[in-house]
N, C-alpha and C positions, 0 to 999 in steps of 0.2 A: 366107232373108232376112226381115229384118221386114218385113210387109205392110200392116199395119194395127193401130190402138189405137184402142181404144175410147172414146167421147165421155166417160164420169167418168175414164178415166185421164186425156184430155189436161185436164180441167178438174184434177181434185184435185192432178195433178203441178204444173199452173200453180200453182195458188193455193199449196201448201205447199212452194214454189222462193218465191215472194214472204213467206210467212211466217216462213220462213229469215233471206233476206236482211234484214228489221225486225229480227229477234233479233239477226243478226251486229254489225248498224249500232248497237241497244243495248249490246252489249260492248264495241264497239273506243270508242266514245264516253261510256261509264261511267268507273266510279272505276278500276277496273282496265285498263281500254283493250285487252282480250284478245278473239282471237277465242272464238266459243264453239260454232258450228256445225262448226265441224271443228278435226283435233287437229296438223296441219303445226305451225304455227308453236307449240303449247303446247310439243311435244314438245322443239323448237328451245330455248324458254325454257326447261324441263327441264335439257337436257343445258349449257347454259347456267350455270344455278342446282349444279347436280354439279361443275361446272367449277372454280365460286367456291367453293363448301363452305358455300352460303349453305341450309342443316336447312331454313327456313322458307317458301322458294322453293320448296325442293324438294319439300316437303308437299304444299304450293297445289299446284301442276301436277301433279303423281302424284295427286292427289284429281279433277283437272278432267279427267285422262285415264282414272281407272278410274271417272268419274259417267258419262260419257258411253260407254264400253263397258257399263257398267250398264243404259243406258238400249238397248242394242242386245240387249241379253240379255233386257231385257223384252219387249222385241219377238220376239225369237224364242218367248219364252214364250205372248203370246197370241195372233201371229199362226202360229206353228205351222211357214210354209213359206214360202221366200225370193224365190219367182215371183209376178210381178202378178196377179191373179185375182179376180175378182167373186164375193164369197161370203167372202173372209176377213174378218175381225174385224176389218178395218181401221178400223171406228168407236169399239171400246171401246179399240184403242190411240190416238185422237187423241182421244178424251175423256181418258186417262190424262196424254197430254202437256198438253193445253188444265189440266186441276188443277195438275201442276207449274208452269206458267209464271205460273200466280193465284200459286202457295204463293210463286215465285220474289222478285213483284213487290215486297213490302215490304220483303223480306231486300236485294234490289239496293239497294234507293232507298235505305236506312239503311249501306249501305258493307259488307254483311255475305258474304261470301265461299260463305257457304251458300247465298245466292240463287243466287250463278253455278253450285256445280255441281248444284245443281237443274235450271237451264235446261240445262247440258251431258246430263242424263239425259235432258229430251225429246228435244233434238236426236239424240240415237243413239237413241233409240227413232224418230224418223222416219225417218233415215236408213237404218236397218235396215227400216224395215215392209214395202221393196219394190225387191229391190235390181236383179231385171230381169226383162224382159215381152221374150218371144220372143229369147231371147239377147242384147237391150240392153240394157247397164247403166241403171237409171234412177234414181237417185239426186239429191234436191232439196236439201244441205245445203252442197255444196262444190262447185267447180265446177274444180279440176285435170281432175279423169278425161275433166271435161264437154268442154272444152277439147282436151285432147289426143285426141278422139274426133273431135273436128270437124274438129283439123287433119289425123288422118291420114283422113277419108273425103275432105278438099277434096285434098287430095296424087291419092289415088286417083283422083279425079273429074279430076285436069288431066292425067294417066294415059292417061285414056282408057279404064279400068275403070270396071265396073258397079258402080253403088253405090244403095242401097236410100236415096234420097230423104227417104224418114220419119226414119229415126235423125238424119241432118243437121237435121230439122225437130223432134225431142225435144231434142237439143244447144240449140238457138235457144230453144226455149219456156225451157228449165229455167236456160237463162244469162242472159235475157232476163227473166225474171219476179224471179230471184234480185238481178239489177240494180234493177230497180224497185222489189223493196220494201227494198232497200236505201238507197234516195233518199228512199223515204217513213219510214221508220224514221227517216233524220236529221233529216227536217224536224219529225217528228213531236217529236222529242227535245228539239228545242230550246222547243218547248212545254211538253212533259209530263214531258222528263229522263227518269231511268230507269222512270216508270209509264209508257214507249210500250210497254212490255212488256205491256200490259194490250189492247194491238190485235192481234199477233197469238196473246194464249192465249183472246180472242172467237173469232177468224177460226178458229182451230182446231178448237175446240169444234163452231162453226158447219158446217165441213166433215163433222166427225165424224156431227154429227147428221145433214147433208144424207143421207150417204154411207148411215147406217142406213136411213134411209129409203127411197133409192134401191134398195137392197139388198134390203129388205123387199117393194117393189112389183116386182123382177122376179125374185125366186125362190118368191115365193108363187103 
């Protein structure tokens, strides 16, 4: 059972479940109105767009699903291994996403298609960077798995089975954070339109950095 998580997981999962939700709340409220942190509903538009025979749908979406498996492949590339762990490269892959979501921000805001699956390749590059710590899925871009994990540990829990407390409590932070910047993203939006995108490829970067550092003061 999971026991325990370490104080930069529970921080960096929070903050990049809230840097999500900004990005996703930039999609569904841009020109395209698409999600872009996860690919449920792309796919949906996909099989959708095959349905009608509509070539140019079908492009977009087949581009927004293989950026963002791209962006999962980069991940495997420089973080190397699929388990949470102090010591991975996890700051030169949120530096690499914090660049794409800069490169993303002019492309979005001009209507240009290339911005979106630029952001779709961070987004699987984070999602990938860390997909579970002690046999928890932990995953900060979508939040089905999140959800159906909570409701089957509360099933368990009215059971009267044991149930490892913490995981119920990673469910909450990463539903919980992904909500919030959710809200901030829209507020942010109606401010700054599609440059809110410029808040979380800061926050990113910012992470990235923190995370180097952190990393550097306790393995030296």
């Amino acid at each position: 059972m999971l026991r325990q998580l370490p104080r930069w997981a529970w921080v960096g999962g929070g903050l990049l479940a809230f840097i999500a939700g900004m990005i996703n709340a930039v999609g569904f409220m841009g020109f395209r109105h698409q999600a872009i942190t996860h690919l449920t509903g792309t796919t949906t538009l996909l099989g959708a767009a095959v349905a009608e025979g509509n070539r140019g749908e079908m492009l977009h979406w087949t581009l927004a699903i293989v950026a963002f498996v791209f962006g999962a492949v980069l991940s495997g590339f420089i973080v190397q291994q699929h388990t949470l762990k102090l010591g991975r490269r996890y700051g030169v892959a949120l530096m690499v996403e914090s660049a794409l979501l800069f490169a993303a921000v002019p492309l979005i805001h001009n209507g240009n298609d290339i911005g979106l699956y630029l952001a779709s390749i961070a987004c699987g590059l984070q999602n990938a960077m860390a997909s579970t710590y002690s046999g928890a899925t932990f995953r900060t871009t979508h939040l089905s798995g999140i959800f159906t994990d909570l409701g089957i540990y509360l099933g368990q829990r009215l059971r009267g089975l044991e149930v490892d407390m913490l995981r119920i409590h990673v469910c909450v932070l990463v539903a919980g954070s992904f909500l919030a910047g959710s809200a901030v993203g829209a507020l942010a939006f109606g401010v700054l339109a599609e440059r809110t995108l410029l808040l979380p490829a800061v926050l990113t970067g910012l992470v990235g950095l923190a995370y180097a550092i952190y990393r550097h003061r306790h393995l030296t």
